[in-house]
PyMOL Python script that loads the backbone (N, CA, C, O; Angstrom):
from pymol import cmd

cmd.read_pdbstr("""\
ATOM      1  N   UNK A   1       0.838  -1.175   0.000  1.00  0.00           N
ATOM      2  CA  UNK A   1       0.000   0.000   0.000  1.00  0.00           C
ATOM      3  C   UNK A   1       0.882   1.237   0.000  1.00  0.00           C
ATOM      4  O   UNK A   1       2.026   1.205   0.454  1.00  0.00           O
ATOM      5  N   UNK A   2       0.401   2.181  -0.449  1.00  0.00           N
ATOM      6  CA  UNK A   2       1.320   3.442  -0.928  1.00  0.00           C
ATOM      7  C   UNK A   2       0.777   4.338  -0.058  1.00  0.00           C
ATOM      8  O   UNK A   2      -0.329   4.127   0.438  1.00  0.00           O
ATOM      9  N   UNK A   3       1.386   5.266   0.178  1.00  0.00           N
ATOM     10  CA  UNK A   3       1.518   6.409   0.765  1.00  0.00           C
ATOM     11  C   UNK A   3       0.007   7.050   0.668  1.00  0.00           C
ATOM     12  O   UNK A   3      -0.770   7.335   1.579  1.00  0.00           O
ATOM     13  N   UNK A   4      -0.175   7.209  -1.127  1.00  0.00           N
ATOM     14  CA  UNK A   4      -1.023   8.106  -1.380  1.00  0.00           C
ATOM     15  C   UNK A   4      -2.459   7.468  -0.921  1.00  0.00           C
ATOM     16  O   UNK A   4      -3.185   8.188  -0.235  1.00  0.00           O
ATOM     17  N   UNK A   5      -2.941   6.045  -1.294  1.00  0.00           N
ATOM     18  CA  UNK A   5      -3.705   5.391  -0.617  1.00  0.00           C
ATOM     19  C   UNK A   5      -4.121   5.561   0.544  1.00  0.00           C
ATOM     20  O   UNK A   5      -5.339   5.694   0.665  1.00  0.00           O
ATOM     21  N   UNK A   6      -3.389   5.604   1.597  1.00  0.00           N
ATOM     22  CA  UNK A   6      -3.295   5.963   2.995  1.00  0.00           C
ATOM     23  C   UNK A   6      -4.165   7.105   2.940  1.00  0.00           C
ATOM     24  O   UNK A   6      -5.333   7.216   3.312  1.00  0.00           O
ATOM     25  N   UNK A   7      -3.425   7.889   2.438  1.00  0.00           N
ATOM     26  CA  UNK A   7      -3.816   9.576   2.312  1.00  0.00           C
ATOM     27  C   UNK A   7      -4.638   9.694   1.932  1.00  0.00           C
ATOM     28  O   UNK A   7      -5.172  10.641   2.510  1.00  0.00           O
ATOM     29  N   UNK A   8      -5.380   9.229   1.050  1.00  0.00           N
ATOM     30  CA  UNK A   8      -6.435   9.443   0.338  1.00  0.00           C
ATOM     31  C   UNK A   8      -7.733   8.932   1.191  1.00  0.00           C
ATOM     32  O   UNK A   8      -8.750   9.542   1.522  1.00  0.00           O
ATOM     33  N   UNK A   9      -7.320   7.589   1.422  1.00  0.00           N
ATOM     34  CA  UNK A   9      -8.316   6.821   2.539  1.00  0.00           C
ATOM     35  C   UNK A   9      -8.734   7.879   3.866  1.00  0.00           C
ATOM     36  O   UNK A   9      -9.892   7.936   4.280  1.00  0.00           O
ATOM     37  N   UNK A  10      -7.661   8.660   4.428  1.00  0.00           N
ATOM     38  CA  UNK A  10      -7.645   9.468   5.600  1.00  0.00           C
ATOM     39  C   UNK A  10      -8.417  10.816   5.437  1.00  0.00           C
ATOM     40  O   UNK A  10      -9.062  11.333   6.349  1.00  0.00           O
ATOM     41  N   UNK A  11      -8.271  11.380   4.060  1.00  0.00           N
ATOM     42  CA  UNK A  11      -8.830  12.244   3.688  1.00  0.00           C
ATOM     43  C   UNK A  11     -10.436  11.965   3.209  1.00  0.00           C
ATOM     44  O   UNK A  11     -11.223  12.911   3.224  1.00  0.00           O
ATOM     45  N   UNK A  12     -10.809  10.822   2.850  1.00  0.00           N
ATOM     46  CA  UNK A  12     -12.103  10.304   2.925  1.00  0.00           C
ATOM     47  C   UNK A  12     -13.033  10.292   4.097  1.00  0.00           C
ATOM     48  O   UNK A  12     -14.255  10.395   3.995  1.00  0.00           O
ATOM     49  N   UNK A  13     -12.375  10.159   5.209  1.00  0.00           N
ATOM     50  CA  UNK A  13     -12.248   9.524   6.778  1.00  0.00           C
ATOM     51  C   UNK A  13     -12.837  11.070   7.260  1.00  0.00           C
ATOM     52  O   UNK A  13     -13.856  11.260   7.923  1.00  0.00           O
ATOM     53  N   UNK A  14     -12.068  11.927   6.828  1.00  0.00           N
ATOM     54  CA  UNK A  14     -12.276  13.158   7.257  1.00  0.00           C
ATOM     55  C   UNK A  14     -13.394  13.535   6.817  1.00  0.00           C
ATOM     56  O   UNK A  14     -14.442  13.837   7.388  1.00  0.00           O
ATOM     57  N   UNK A  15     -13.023  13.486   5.520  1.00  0.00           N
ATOM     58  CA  UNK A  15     -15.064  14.750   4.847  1.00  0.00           C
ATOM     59  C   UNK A  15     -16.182  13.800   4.969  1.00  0.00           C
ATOM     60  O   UNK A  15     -17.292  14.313   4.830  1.00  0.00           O
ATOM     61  N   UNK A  16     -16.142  12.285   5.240  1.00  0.00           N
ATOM     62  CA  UNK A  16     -17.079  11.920   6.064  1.00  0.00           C
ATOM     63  C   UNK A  16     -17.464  12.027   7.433  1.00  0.00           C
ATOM     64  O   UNK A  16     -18.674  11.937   7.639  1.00  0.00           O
ATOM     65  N   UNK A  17     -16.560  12.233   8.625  1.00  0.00           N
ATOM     66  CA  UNK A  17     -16.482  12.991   9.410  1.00  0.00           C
ATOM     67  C   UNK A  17     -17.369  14.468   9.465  1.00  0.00           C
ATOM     68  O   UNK A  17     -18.512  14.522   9.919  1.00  0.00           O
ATOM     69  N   UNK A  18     -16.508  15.837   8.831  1.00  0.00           N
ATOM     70  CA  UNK A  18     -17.223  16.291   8.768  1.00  0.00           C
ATOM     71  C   UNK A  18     -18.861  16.711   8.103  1.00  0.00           C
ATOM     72  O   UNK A  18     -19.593  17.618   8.501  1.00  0.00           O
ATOM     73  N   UNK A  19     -19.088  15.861   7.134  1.00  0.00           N
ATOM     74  CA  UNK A  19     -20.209  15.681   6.396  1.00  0.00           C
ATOM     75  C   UNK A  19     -21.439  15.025   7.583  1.00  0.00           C
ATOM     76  O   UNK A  19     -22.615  15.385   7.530  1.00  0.00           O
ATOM     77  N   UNK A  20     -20.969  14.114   8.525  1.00  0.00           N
ATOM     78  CA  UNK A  20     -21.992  14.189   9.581  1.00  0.00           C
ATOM     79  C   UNK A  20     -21.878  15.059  10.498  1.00  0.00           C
ATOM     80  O   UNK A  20     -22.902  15.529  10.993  1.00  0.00           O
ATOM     81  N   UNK A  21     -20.719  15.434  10.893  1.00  0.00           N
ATOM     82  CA  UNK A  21     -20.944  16.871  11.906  1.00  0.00           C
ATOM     83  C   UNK A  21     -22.213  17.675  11.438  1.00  0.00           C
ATOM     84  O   UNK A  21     -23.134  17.781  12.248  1.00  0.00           O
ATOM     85  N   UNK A  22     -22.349  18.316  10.051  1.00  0.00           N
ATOM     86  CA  UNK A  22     -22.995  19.178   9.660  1.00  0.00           C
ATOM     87  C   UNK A  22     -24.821  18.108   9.472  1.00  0.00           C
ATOM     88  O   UNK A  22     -25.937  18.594   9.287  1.00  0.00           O
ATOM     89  N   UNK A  23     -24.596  17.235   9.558  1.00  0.00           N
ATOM     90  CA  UNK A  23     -26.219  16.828   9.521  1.00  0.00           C
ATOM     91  C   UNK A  23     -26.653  16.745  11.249  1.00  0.00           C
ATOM     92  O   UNK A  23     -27.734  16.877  11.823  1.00  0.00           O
ATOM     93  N   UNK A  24     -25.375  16.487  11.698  1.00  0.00           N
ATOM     94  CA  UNK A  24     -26.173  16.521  14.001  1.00  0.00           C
ATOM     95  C   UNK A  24     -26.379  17.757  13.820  1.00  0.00           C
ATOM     96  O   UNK A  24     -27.499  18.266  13.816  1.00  0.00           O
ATOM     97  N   UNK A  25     -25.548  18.228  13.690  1.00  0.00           N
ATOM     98  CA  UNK A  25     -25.856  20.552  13.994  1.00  0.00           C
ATOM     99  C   UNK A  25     -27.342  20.509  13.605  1.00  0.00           C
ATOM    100  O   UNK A  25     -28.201  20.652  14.475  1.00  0.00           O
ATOM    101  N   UNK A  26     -27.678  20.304  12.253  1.00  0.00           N
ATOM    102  CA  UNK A  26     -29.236  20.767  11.633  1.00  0.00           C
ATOM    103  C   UNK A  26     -29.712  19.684  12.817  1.00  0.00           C
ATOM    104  O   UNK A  26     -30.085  20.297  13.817  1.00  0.00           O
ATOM    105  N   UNK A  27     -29.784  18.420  12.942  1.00  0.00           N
ATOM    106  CA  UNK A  27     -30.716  18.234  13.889  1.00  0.00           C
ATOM    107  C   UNK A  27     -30.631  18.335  15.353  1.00  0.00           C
ATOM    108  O   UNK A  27     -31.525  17.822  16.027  1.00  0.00           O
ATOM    109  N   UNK A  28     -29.929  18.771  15.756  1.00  0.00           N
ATOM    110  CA  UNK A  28     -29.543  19.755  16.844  1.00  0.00           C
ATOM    111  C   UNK A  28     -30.601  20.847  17.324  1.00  0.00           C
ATOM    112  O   UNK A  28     -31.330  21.073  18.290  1.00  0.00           O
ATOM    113  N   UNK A  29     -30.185  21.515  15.806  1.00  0.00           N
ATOM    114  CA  UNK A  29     -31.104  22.882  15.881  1.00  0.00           C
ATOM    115  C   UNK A  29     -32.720  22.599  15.320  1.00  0.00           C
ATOM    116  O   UNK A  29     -33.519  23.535  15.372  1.00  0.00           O
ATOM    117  N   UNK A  30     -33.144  21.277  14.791  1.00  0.00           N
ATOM    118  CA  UNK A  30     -34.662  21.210  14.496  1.00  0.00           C
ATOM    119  C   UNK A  30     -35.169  21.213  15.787  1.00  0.00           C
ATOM    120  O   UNK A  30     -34.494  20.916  16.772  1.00  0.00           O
ATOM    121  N   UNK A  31     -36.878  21.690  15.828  1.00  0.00           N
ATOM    122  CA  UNK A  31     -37.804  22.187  17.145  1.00  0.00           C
ATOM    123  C   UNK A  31     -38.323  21.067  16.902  1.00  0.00           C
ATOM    124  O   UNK A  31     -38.414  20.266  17.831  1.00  0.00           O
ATOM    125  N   UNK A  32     -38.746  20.755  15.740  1.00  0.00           N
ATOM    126  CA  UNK A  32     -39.856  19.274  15.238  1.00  0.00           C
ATOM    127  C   UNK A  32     -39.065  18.193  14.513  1.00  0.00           C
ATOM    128  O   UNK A  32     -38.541  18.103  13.403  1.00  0.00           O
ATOM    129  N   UNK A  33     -39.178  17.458  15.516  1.00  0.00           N
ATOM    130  CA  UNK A  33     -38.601  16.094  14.833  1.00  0.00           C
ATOM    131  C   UNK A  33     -39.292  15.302  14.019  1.00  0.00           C
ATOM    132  O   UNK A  33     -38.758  14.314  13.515  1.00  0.00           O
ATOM    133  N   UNK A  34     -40.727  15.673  13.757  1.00  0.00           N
ATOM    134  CA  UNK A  34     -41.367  14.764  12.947  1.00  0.00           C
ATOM    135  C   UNK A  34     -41.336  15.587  12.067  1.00  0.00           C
ATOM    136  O   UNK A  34     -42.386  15.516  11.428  1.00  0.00           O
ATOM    137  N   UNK A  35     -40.355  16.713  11.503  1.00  0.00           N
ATOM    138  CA  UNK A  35     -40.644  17.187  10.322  1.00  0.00           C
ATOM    139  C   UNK A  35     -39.613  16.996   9.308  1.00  0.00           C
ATOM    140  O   UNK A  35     -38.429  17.021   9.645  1.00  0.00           O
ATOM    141  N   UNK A  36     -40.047  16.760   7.790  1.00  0.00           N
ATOM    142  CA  UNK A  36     -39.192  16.644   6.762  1.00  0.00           C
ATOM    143  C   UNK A  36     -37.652  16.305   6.399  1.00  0.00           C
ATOM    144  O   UNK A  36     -37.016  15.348   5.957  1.00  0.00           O
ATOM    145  N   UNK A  37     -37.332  18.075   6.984  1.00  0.00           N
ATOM    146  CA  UNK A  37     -35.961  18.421   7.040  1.00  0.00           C
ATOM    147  C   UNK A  37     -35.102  17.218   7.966  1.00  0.00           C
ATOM    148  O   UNK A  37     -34.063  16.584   7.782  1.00  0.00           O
ATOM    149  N   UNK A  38     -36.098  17.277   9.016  1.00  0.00           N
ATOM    150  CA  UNK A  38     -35.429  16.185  10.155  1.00  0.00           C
ATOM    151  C   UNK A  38     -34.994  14.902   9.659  1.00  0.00           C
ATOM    152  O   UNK A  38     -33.829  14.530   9.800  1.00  0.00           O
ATOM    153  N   UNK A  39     -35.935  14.164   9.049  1.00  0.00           N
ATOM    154  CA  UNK A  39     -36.272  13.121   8.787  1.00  0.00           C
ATOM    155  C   UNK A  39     -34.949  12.937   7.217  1.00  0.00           C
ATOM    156  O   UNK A  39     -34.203  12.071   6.758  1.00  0.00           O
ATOM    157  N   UNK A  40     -35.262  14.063   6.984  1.00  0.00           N
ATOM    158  CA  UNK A  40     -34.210  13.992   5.805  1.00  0.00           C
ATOM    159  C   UNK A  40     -32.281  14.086   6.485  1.00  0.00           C
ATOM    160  O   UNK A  40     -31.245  13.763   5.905  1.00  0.00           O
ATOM    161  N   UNK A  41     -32.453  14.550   7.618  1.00  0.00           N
ATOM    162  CA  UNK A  41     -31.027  15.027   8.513  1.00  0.00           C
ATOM    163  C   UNK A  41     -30.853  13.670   9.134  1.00  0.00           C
ATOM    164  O   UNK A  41     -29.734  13.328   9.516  1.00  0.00           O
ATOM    165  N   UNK A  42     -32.045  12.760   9.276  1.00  0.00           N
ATOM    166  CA  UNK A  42     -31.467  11.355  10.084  1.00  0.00           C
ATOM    167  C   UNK A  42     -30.960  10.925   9.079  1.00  0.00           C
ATOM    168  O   UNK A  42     -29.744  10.769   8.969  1.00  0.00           O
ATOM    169  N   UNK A  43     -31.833  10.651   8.138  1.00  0.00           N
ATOM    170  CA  UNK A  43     -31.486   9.478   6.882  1.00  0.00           C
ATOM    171  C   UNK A  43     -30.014   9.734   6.411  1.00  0.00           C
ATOM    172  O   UNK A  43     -29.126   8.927   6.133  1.00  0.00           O
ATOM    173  N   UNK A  44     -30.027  11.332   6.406  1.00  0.00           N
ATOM    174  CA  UNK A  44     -28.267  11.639   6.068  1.00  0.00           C
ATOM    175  C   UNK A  44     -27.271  11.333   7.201  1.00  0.00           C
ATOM    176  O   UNK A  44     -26.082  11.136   6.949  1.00  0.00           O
ATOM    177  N   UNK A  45     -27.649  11.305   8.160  1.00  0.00           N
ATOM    178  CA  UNK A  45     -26.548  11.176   9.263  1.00  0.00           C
ATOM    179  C   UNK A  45     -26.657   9.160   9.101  1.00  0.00           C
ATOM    180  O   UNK A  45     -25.669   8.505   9.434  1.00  0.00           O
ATOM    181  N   UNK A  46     -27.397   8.743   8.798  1.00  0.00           N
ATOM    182  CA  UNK A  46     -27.259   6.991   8.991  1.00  0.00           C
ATOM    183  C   UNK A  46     -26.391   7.022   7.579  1.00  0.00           C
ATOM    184  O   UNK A  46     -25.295   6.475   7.701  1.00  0.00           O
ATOM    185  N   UNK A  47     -26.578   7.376   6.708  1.00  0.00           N
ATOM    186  CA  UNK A  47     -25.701   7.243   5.389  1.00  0.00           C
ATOM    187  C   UNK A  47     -24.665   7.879   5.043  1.00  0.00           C
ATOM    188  O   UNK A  47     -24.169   7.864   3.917  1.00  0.00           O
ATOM    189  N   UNK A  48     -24.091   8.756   6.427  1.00  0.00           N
ATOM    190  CA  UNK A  48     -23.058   9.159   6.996  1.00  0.00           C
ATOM    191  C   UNK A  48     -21.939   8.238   7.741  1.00  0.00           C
ATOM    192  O   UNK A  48     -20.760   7.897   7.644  1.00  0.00           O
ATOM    193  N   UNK A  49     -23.391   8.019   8.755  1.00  0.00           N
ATOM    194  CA  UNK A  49     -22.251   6.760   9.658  1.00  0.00           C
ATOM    195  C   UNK A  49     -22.033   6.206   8.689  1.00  0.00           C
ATOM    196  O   UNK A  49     -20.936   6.551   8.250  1.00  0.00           O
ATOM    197  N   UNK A  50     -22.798   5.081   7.744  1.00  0.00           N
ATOM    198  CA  UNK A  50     -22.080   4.227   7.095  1.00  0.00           C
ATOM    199  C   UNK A  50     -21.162   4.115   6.597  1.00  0.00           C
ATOM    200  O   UNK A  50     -20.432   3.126   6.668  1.00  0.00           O
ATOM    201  N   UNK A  51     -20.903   5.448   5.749  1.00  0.00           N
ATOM    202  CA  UNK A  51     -19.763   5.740   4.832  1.00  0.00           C
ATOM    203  C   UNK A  51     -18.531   5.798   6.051  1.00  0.00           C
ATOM    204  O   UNK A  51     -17.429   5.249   6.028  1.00  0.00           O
ATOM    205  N   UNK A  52     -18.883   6.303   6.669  1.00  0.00           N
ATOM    206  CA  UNK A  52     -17.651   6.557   8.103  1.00  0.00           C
ATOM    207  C   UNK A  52     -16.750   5.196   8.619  1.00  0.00           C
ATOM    208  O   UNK A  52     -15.560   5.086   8.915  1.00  0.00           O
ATOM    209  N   UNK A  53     -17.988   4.112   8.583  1.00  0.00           N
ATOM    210  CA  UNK A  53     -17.978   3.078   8.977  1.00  0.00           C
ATOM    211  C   UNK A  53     -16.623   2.111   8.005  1.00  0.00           C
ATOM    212  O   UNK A  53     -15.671   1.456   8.428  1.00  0.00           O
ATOM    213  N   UNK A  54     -17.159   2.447   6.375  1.00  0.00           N
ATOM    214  CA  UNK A  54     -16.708   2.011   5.815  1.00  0.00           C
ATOM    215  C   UNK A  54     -15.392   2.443   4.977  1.00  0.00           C
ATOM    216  O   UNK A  54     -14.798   1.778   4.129  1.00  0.00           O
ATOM    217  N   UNK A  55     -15.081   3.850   5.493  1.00  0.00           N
ATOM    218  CA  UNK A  55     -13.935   4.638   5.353  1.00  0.00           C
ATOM    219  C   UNK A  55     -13.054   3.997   6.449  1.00  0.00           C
ATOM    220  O   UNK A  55     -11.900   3.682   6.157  1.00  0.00           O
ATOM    221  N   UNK A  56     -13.505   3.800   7.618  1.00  0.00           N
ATOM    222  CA  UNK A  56     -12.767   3.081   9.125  1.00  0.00           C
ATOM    223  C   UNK A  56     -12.069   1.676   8.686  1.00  0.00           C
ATOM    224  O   UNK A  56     -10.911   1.359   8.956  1.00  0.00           O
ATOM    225  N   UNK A  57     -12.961   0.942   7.993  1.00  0.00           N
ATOM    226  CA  UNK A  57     -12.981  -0.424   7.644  1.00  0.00           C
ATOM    227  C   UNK A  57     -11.623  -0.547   6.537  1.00  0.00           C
ATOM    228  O   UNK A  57     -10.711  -1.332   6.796  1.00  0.00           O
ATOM    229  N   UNK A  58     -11.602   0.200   5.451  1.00  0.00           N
ATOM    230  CA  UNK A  58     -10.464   0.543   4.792  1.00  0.00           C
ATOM    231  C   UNK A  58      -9.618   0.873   5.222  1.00  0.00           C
ATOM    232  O   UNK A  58      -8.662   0.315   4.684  1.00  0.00           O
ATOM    233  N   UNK A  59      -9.232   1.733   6.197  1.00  0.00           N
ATOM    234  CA  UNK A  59      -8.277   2.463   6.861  1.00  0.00           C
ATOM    235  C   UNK A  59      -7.347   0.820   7.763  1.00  0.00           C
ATOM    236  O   UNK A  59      -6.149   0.537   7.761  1.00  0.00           O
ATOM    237  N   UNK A  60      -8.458   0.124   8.373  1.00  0.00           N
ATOM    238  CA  UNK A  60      -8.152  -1.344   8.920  1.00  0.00           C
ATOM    239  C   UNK A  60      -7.247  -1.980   8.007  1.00  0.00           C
ATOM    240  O   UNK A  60      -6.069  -2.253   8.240  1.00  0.00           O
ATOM    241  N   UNK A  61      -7.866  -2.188   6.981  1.00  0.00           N
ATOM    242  CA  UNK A  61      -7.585  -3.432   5.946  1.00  0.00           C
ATOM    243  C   UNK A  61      -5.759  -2.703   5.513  1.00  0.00           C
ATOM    244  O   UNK A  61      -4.763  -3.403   5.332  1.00  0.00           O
ATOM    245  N   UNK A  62      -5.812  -1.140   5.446  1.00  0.00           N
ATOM    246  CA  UNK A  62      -4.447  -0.823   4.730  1.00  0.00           C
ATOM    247  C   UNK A  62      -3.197  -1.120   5.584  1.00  0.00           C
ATOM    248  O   UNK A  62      -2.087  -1.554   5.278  1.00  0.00           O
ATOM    249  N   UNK A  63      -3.935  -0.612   7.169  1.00  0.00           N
ATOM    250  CA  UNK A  63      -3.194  -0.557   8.065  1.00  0.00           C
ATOM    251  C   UNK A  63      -2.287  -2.332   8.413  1.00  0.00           C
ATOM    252  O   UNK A  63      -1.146  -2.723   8.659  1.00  0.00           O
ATOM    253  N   UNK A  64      -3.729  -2.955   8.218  1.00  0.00           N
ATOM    254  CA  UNK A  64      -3.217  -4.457   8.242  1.00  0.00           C
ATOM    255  C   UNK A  64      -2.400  -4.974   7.275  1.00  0.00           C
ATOM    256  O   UNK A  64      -1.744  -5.932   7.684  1.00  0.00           O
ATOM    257  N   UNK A  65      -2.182  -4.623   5.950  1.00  0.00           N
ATOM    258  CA  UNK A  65      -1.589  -5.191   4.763  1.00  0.00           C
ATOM    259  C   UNK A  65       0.252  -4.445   5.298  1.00  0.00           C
ATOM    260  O   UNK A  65       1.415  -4.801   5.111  1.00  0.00           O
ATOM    261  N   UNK A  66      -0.122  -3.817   5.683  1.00  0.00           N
ATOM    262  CA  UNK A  66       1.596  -2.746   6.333  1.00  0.00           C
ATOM    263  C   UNK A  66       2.652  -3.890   6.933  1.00  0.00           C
ATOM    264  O   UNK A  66       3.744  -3.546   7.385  1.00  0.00           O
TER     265      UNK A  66
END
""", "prot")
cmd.dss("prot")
cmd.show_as("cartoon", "prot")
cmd.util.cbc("prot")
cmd.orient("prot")
């Protein structure tokens, strides 16, 4: 595994990271949880974790091939 791999994987790691930061904030700040926006801020934060999940999972597999 190369350098840039790493890097690239880490930098994935990150803007999925912050890409769910910014969906808790909005539902943070919703008053109504049974509304739309909300509902649209969970679904993004679960398809957040995942990606997170699976940015983590890569990060494993490179770290292990080392």
């Amino acid at each position: 595994m190369s350098d840039k791999e790493v890097a690239d994987a880490l930098q994935k790691l990150a803007l999925e990271a912050r890409t769910l930061e910014r969906h808790l904030r909005c539902l943070l700040r919703s008053d109504l949880p049974e509304t739309l926006v909300c509902a649209n801020g969970i679904e993004g934060t679960i398809t957040q974790l995942e990606g997170l999940g699976r940015a983590m999972d890569t990060l494993a597999q490179l770290a292990a091939a080392e």
